[in-house]
PDB file of the backbone (N, CA, C, O) and the ligand in Angstrom, with CONECT records:
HET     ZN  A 101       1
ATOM      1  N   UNK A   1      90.825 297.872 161.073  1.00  0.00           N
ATOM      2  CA  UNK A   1      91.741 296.859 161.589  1.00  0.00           C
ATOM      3  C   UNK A   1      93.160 297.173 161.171  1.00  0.00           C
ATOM      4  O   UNK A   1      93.360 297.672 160.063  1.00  0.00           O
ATOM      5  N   UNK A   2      93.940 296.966 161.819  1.00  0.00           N
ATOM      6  CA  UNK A   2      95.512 297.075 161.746  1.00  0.00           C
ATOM      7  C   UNK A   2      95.857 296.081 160.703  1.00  0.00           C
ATOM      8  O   UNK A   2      95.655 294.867 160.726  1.00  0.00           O
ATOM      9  N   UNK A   3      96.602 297.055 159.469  1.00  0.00           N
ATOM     10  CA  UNK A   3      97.204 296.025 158.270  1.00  0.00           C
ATOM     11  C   UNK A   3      97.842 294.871 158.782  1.00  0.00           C
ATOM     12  O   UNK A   3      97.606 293.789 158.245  1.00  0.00           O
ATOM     13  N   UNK A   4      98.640 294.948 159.773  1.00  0.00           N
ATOM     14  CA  UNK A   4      99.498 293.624 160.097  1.00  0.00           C
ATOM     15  C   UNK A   4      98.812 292.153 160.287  1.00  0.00           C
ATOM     16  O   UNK A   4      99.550 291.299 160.778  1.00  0.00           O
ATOM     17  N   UNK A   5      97.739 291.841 160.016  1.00  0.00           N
ATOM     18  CA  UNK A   5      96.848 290.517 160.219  1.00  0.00           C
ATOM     19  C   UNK A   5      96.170 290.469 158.897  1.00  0.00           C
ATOM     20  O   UNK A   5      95.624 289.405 158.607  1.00  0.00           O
ATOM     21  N   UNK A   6      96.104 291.694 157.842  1.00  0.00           N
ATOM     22  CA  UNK A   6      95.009 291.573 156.995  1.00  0.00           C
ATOM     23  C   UNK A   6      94.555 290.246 156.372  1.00  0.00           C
ATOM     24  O   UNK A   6      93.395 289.852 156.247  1.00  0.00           O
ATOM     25  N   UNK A   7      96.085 289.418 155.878  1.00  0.00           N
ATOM     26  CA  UNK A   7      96.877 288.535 154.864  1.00  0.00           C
ATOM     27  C   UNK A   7      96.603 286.932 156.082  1.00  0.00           C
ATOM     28  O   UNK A   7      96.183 285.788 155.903  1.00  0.00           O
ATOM     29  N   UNK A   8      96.900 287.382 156.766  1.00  0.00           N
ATOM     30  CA  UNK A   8      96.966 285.972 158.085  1.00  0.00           C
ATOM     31  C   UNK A   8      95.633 285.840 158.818  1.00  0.00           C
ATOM     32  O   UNK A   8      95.282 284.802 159.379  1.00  0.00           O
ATOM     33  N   UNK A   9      94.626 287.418 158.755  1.00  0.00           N
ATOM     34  CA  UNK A   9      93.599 287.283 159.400  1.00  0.00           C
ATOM     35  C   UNK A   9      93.666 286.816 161.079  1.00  0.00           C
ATOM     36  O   UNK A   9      94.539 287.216 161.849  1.00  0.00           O
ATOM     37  N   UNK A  10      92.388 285.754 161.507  1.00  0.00           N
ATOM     38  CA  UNK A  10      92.559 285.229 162.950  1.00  0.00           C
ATOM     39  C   UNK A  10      93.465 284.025 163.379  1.00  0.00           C
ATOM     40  O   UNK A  10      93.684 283.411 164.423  1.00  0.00           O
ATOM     41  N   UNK A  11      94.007 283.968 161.700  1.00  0.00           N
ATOM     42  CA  UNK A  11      95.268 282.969 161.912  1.00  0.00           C
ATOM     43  C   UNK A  11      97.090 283.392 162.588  1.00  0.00           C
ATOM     44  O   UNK A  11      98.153 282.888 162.951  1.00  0.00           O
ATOM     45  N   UNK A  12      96.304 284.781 162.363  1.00  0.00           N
ATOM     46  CA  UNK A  12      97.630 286.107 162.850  1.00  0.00           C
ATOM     47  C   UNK A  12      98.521 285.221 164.070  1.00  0.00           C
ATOM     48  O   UNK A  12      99.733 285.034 164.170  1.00  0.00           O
ATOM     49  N   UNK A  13      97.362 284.767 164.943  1.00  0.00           N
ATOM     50  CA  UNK A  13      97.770 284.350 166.230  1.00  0.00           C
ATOM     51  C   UNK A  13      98.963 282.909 166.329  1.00  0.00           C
ATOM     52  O   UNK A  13      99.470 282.390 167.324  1.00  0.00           O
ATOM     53  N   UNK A  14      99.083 282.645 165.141  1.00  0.00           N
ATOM     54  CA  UNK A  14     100.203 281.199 165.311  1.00  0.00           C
ATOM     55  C   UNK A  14     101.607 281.570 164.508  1.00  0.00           C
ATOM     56  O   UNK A  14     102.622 280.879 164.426  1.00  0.00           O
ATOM     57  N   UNK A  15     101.376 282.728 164.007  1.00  0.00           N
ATOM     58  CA  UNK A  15     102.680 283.533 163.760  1.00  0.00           C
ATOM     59  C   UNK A  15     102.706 282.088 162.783  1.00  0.00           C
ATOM     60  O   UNK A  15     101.821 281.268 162.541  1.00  0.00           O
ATOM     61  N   UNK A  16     104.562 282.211 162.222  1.00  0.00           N
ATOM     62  CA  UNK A  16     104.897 281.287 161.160  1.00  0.00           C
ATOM     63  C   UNK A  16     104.727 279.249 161.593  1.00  0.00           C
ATOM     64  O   UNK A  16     104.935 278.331 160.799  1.00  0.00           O
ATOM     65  N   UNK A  17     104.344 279.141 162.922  1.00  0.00           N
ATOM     66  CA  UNK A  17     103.748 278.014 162.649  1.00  0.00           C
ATOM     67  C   UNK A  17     102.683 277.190 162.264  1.00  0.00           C
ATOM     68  O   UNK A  17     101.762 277.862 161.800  1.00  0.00           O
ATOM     69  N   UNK A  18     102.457 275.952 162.284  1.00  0.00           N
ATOM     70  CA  UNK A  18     101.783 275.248 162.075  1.00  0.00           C
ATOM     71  C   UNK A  18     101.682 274.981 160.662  1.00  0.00           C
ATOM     72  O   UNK A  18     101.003 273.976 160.448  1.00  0.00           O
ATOM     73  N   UNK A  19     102.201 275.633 159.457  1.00  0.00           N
ATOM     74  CA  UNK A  19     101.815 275.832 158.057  1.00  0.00           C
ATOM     75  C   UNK A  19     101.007 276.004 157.689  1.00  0.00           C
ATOM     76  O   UNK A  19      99.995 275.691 158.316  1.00  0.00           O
ATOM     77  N   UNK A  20     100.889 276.838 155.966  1.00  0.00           N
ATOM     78  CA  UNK A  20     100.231 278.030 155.477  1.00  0.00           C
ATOM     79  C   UNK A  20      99.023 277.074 155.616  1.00  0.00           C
ATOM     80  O   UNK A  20      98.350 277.224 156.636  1.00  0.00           O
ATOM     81  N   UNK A  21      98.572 275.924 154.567  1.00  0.00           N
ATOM     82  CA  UNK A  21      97.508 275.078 154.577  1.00  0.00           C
ATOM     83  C   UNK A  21      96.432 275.461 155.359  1.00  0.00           C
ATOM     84  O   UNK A  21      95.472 276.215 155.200  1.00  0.00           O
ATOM     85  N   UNK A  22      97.103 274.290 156.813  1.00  0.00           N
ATOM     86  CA  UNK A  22      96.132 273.990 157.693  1.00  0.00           C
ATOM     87  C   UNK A  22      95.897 275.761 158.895  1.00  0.00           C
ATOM     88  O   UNK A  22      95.086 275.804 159.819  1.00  0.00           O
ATOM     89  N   UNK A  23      96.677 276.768 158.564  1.00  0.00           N
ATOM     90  CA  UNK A  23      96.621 278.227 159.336  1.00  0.00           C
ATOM     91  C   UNK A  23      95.108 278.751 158.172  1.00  0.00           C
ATOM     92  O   UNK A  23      94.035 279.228 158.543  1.00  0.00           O
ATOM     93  N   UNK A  24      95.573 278.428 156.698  1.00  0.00           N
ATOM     94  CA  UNK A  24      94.220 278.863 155.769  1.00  0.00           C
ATOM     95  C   UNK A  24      92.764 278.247 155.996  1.00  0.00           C
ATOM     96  O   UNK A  24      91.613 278.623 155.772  1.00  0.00           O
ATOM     97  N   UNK A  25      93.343 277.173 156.523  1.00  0.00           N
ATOM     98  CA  UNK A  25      91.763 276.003 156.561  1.00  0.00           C
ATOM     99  C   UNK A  25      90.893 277.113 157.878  1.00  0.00           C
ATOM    100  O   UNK A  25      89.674 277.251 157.975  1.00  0.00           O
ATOM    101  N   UNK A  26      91.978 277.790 158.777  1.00  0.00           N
ATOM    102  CA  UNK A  26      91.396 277.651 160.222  1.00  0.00           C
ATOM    103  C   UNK A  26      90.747 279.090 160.045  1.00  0.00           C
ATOM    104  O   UNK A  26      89.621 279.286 160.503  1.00  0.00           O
ATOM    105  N   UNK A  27      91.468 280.149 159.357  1.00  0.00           N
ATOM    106  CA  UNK A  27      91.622 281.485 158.632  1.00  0.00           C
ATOM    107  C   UNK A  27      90.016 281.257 158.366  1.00  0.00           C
ATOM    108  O   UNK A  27      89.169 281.626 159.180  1.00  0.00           O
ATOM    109  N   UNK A  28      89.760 280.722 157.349  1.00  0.00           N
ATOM    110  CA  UNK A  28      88.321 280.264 156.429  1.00  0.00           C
ATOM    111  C   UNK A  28      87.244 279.948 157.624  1.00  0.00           C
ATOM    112  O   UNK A  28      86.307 280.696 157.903  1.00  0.00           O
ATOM    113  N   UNK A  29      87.497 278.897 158.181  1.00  0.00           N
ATOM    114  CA  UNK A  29      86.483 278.674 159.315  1.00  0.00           C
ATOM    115  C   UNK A  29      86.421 279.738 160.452  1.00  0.00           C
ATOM    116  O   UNK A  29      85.267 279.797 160.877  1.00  0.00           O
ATOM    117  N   UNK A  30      87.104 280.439 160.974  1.00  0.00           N
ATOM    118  CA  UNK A  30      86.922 281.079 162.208  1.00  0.00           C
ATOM    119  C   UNK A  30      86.375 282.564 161.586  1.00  0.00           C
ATOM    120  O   UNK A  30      85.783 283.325 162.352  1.00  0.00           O
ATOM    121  N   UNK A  31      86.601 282.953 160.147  1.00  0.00           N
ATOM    122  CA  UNK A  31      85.856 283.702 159.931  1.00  0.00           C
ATOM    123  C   UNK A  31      84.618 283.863 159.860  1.00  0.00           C
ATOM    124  O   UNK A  31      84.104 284.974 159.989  1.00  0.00           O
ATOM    125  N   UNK A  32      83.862 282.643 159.615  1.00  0.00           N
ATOM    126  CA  UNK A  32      82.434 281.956 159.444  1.00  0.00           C
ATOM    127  C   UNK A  32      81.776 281.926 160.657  1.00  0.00           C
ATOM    128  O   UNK A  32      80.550 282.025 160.713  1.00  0.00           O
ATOM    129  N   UNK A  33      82.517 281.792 161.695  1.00  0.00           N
ATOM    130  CA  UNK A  33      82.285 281.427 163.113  1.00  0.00           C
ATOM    131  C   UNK A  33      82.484 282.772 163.941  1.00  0.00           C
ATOM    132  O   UNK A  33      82.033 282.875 165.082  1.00  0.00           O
ATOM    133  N   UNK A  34      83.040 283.592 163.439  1.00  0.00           N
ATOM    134  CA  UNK A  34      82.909 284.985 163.902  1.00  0.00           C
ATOM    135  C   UNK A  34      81.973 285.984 163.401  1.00  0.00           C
ATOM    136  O   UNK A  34      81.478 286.883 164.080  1.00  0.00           O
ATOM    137  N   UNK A  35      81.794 285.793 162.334  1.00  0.00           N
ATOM    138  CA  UNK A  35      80.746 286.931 161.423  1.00  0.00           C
ATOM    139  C   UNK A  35      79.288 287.012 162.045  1.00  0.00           C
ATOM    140  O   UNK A  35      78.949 286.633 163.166  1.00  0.00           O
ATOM    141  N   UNK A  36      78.334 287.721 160.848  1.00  0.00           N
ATOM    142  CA  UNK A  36      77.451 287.654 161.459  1.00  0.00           C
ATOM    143  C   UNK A  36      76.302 286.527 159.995  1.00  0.00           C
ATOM    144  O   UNK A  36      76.345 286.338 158.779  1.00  0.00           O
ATOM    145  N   UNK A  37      75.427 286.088 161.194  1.00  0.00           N
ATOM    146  CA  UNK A  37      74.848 285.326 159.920  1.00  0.00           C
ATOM    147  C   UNK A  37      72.998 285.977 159.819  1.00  0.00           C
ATOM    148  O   UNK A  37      72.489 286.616 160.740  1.00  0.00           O
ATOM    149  N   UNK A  38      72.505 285.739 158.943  1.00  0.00           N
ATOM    150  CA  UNK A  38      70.951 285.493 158.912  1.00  0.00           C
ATOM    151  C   UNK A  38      69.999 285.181 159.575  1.00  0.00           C
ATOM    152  O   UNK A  38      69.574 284.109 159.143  1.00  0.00           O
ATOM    153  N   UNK A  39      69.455 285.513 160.352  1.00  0.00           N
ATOM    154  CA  UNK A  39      68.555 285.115 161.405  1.00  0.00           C
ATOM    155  C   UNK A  39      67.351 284.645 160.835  1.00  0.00           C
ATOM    156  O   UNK A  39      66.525 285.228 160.132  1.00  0.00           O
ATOM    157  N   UNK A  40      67.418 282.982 161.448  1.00  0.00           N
ATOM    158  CA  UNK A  40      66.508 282.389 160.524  1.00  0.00           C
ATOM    159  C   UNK A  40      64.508 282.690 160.946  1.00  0.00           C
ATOM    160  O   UNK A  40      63.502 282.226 160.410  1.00  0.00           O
ATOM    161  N   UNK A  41      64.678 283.583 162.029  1.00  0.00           N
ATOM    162  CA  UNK A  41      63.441 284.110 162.153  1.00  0.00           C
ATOM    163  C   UNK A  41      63.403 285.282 161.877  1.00  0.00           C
ATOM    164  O   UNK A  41      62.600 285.391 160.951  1.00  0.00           O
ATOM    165  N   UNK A  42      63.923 286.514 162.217  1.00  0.00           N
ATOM    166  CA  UNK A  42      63.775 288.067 161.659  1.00  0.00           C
ATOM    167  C   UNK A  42      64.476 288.218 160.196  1.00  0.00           C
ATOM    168  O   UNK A  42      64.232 289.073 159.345  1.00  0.00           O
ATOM    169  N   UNK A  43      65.398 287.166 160.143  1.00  0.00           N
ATOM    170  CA  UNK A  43      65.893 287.400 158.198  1.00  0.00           C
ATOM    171  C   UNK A  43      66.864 288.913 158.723  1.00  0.00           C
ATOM    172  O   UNK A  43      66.900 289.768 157.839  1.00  0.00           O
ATOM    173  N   UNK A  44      67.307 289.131 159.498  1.00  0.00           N
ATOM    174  CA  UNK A  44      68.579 290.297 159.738  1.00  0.00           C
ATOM    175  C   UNK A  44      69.863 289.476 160.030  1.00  0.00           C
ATOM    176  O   UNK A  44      69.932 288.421 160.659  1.00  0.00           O
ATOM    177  N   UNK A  45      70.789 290.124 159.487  1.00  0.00           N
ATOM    178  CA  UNK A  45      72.357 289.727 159.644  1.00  0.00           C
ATOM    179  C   UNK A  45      72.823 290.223 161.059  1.00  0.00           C
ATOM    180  O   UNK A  45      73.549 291.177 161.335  1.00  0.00           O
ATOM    181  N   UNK A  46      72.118 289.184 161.996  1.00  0.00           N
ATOM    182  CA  UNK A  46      72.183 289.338 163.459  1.00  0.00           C
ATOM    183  C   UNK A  46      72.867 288.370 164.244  1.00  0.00           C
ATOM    184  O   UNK A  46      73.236 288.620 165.391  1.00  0.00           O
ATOM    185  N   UNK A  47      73.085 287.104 163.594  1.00  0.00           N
ATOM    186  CA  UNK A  47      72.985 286.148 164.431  1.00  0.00           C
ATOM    187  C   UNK A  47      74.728 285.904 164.717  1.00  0.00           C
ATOM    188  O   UNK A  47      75.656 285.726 163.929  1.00  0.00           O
ATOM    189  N   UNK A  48      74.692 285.956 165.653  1.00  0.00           N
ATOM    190  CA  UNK A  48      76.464 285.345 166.383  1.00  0.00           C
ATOM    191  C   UNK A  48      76.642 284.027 167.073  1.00  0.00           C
ATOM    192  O   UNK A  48      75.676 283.301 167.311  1.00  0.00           O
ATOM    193  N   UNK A  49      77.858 283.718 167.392  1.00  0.00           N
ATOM    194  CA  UNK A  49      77.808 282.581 168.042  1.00  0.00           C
ATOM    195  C   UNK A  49      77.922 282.342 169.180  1.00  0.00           C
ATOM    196  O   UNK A  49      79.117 282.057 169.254  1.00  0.00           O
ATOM    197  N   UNK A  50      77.448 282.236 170.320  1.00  0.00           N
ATOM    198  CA  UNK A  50      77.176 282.175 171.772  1.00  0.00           C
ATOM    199  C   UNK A  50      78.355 281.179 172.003  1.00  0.00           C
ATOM    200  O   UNK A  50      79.479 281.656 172.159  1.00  0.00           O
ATOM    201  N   UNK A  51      78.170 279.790 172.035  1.00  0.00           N
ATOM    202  CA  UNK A  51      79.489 278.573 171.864  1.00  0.00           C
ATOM    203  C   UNK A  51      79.551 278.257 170.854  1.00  0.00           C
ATOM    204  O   UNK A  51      79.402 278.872 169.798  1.00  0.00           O
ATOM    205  N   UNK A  52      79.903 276.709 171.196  1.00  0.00           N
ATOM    206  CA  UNK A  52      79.897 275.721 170.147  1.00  0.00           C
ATOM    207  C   UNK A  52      78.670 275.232 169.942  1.00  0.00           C
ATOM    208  O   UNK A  52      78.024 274.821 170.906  1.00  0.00           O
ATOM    209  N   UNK A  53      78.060 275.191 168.434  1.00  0.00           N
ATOM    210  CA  UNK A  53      76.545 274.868 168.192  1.00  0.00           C
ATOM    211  C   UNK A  53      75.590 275.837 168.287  1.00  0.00           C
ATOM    212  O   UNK A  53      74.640 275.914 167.507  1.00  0.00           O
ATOM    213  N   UNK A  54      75.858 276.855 169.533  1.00  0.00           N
ATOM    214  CA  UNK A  54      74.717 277.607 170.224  1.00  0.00           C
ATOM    215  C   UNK A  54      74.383 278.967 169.462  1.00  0.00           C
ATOM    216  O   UNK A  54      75.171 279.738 170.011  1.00  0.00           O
ATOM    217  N   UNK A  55      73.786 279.603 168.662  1.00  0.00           N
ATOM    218  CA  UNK A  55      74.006 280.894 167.893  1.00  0.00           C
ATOM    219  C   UNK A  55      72.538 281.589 168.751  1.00  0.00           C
ATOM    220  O   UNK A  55      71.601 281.038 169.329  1.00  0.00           O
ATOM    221  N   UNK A  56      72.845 282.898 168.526  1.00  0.00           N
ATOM    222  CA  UNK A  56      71.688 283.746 168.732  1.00  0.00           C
ATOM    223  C   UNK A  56      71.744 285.016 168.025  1.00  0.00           C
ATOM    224  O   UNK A  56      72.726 285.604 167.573  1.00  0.00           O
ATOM    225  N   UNK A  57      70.687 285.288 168.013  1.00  0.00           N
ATOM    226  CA  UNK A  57      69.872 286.579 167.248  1.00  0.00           C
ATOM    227  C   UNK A  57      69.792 288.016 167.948  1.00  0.00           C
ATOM    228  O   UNK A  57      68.778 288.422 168.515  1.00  0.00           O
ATOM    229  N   UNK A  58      70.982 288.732 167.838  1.00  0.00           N
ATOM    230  CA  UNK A  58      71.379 289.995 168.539  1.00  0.00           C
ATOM    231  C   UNK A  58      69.924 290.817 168.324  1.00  0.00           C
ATOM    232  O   UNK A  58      69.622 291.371 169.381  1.00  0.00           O
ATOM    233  N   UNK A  59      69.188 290.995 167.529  1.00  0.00           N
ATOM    234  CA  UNK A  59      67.873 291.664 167.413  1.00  0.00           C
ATOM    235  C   UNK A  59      66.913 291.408 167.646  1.00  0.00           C
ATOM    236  O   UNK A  59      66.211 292.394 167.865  1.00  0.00           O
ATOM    237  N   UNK A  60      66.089 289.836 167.788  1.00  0.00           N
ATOM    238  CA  UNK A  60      65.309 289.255 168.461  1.00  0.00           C
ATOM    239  C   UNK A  60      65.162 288.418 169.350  1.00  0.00           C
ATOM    240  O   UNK A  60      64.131 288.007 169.884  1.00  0.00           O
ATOM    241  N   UNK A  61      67.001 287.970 169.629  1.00  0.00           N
ATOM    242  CA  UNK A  61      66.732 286.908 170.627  1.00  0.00           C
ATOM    243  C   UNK A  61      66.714 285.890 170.584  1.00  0.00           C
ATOM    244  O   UNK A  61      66.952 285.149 171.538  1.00  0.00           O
ATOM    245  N   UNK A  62      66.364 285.473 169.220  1.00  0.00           N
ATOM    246  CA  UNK A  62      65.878 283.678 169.111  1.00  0.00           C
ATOM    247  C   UNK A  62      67.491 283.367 169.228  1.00  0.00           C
ATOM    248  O   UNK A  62      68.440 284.021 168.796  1.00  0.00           O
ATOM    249  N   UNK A  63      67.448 281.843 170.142  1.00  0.00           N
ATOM    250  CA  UNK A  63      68.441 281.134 170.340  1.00  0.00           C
ATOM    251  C   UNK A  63      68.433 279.708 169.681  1.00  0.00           C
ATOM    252  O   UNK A  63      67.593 278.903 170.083  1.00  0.00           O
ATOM    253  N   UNK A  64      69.144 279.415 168.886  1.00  0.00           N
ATOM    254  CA  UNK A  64      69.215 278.189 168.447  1.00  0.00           C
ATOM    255  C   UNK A  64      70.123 277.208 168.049  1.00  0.00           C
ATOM    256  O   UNK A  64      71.110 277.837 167.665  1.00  0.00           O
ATOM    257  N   UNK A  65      70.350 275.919 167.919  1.00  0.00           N
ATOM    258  CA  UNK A  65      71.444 274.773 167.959  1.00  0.00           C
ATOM    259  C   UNK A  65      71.294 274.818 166.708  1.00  0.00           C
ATOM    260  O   UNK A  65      70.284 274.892 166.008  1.00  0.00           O
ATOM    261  N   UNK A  66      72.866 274.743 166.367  1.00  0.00           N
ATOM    262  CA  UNK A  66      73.505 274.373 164.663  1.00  0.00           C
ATOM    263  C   UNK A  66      74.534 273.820 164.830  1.00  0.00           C
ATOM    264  O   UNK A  66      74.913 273.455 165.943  1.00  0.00           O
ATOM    265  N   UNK A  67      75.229 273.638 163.688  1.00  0.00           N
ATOM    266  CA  UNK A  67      76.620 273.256 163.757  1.00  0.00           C
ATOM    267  C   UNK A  67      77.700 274.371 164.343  1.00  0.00           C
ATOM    268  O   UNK A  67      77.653 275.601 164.320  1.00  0.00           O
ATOM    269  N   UNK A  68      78.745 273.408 164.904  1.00  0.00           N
ATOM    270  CA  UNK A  68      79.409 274.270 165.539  1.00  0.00           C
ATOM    271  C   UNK A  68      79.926 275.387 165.398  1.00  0.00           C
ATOM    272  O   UNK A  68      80.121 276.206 166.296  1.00  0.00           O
ATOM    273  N   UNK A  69      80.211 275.508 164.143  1.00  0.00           N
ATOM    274  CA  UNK A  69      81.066 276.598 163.476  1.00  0.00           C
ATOM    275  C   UNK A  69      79.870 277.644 162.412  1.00  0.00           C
ATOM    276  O   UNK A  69      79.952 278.813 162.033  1.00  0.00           O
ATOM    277  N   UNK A  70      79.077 276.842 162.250  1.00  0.00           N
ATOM    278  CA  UNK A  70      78.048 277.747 161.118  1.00  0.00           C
ATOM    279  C   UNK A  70      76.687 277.653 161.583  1.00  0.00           C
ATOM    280  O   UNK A  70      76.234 276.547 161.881  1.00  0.00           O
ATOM    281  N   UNK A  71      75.917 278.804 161.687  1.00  0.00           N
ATOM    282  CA  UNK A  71      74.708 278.988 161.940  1.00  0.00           C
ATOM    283  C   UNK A  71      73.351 277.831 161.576  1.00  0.00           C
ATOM    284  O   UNK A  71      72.297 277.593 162.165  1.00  0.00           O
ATOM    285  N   UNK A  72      74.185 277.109 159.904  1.00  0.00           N
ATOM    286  CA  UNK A  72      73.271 276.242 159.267  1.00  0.00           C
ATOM    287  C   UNK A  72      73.733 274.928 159.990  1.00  0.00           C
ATOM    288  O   UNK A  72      74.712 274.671 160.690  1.00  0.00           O
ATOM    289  N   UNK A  73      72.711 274.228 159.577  1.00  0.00           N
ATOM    290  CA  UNK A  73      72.814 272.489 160.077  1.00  0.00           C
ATOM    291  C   UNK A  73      73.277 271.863 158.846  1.00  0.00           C
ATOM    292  O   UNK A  73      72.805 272.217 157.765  1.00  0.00           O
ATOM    293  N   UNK A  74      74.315 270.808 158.948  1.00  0.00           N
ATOM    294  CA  UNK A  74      74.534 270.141 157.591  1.00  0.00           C
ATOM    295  C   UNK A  74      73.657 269.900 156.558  1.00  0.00           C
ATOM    296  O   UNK A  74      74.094 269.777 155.414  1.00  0.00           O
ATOM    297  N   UNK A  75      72.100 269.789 156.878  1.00  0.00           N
ATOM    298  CA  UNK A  75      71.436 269.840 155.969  1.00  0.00           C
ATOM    299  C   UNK A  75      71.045 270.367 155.243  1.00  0.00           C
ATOM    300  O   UNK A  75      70.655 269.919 154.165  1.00  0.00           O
ATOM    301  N   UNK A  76      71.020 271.700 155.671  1.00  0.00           N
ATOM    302  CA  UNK A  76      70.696 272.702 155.095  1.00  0.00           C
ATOM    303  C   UNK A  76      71.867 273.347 153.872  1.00  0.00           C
ATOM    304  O   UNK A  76      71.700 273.834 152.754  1.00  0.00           O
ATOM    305  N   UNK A  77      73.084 273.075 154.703  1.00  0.00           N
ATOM    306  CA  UNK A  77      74.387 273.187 153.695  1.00  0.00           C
ATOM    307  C   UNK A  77      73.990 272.639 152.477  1.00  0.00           C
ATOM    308  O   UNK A  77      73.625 273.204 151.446  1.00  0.00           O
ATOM    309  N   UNK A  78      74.147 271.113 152.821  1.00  0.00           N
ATOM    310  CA  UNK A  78      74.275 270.109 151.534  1.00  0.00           C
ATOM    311  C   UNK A  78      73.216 270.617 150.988  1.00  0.00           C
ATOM    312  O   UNK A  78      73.492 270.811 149.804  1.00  0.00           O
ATOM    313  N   UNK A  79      71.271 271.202 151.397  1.00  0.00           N
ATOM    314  CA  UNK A  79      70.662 271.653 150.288  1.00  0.00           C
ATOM    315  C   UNK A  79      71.101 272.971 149.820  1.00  0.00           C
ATOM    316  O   UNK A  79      70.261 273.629 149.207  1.00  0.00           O
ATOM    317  N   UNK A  80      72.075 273.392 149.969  1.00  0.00           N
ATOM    318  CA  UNK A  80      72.433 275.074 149.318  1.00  0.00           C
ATOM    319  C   UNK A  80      73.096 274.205 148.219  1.00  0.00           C
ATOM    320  O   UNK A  80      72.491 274.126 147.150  1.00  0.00           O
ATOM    321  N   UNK A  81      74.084 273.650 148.337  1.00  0.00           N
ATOM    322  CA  UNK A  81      74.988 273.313 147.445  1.00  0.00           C
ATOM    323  C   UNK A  81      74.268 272.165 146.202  1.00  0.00           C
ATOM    324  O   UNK A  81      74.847 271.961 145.135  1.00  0.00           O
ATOM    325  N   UNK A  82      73.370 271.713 146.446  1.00  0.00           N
ATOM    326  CA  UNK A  82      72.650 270.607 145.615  1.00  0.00           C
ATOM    327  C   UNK A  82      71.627 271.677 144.165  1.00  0.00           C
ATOM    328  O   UNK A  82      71.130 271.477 143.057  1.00  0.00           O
ATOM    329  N   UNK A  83      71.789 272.702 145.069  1.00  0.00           N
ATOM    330  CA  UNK A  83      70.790 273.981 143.898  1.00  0.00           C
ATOM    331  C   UNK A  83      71.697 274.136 142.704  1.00  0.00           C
ATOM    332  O   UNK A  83      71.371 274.873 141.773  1.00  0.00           O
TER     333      UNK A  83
HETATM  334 ZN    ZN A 101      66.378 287.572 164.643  1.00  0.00          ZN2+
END
């Protein structure tokens, strides 16, 4: 990737507006929402995000509803974080 975004990331795109804050909040989330996650049936770092909610499994296929931005369902969050 081209150094010029490293620091701003997919927040690159609003240049010096909106402020650092809420450009970091979006930075943090759209990285989450771009990556790749765990496929909660093959267990491979396959899964992308089709839309909003909609993720699928680049290696097997399975399609499934989550939260919009993250592969997991709030519940599953709040039990990661309760460990
Ligand atoms: Zn899979």
């Amino acid at each position: 990737m081209a150094k010029r975004t490293a620091k701003a990331g997919t927040a690159g795109r609003f240049g010096a507006r909106y402020g650092v804050v809420i450009r970091n909040r979006i930075k943090t989330i759209e990285a989450h929402q771009k990556g790749r996650h765990e496929c909660p049936v093959c267990h491979h770092e396959s899964v992308k995000r089709v839309s909003s909610g909609i993720w699928e499994c680049k290696r097997c296929g399975a399609k499934f509803a989550a939260s919009a931005y993250s592969p997991k369902t709030k519940k599953e969050i709040s039990a990661v974080s309760e460990e």
